[in-house]
C-alpha positions in Angstrom: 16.6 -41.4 -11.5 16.2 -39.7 -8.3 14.0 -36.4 -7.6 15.9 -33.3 -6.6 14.1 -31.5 -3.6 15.0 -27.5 -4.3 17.8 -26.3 -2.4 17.2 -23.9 0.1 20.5 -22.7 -1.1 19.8 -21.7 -4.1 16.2 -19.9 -3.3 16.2 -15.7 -3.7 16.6 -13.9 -0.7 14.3 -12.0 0.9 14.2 -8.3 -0.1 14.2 -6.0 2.4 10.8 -4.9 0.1 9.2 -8.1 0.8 9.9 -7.9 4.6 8.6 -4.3 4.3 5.3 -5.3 3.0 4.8 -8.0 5.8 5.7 -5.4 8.5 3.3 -3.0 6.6 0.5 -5.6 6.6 0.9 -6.2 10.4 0.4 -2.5 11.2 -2.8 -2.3 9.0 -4.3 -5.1 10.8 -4.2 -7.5 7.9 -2.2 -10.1 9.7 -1.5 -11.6 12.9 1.4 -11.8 15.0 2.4 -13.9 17.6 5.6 -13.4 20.2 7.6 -16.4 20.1 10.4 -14.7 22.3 9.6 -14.5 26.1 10.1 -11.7 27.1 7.7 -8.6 26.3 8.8 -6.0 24.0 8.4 -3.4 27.0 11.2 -5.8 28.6 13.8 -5.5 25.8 15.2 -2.3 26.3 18.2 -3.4 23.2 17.9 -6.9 22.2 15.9 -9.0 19.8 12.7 -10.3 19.4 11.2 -13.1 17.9 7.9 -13.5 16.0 5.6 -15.5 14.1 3.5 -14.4 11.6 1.2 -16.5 9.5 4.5 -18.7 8.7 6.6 -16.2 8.2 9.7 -16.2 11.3 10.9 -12.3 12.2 13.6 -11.3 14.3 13.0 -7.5 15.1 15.9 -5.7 17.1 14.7 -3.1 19.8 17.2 -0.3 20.7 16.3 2.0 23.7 12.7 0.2 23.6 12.2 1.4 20.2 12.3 -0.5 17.3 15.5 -0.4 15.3 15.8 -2.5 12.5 15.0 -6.7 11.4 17.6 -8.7 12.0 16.4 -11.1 10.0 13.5 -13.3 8.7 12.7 -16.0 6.8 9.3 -16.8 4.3 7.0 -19.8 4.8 8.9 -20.7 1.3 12.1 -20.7 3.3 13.8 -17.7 1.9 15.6 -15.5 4.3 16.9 -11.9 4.4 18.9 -10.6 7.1 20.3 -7.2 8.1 23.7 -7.4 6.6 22.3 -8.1 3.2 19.8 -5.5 3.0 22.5 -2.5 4.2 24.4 -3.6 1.0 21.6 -2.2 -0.8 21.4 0.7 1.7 18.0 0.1 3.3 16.3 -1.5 5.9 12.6 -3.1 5.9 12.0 -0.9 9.1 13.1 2.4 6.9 10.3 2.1 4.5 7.7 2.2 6.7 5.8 5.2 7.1 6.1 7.2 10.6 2.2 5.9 11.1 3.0 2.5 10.1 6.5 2.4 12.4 4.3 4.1 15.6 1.5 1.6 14.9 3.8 -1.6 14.6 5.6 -0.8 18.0 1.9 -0.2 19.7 1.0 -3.7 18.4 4.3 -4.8 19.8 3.8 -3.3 23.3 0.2 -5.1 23.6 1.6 -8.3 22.3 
């Protein structure tokens, strides 16, 4: 008899709450970020940007050098959410956050 490993496949996918809460966390200070992208956020006028955070991998998209929306992102547990599946449900992790939180996160991504 052999042992089954879990499928990645068949893991839950990241809410666009969950995402939400680690964004959230990042703005309050409560976790760490790290760019994995190279370029600076002040040199991605409309493109994407990588991150790492305590295990968790975001891709956040800047439009005009503002932030627009997660492309997608996947938990240390190796569940993902992306952008498509969380406009099904008609929201965005970036939508939920408050206009302090959103002006906070993209001041931490500026000094990053």
């Amino acid at each position: 008899m052999t042992e089954h490993s879990p499928d990645t496949d068949s893991l839950q996918p990241l809410t666009a709450r969950e995402v939400y809460q680690v964004l959230k966390d990042i703005a309050l200070g409560t976790r760490r970020m790290r760019r994995i992208t190279r370029q600076r956020w002040a040199q991605i006028r409309t493109g994407p940007m990588t991150l790492e955070v305590e295990g968790w991998t975001l891709v956040l998209y800047s439009h005009g050098g503002e932030l627009d929306y997660v492309q997608s992102c996947q938990s240390p547990d190796g569940r993902r959410g992306d952008f498509a599946s969380w406009q099904r449900y008609g929201t965005d992790p970036v939508s939920l956050l408050s206009i302090w939180e959103h002006n906070q996160l993209e001041k931490m991504l500026g000094e990053l």
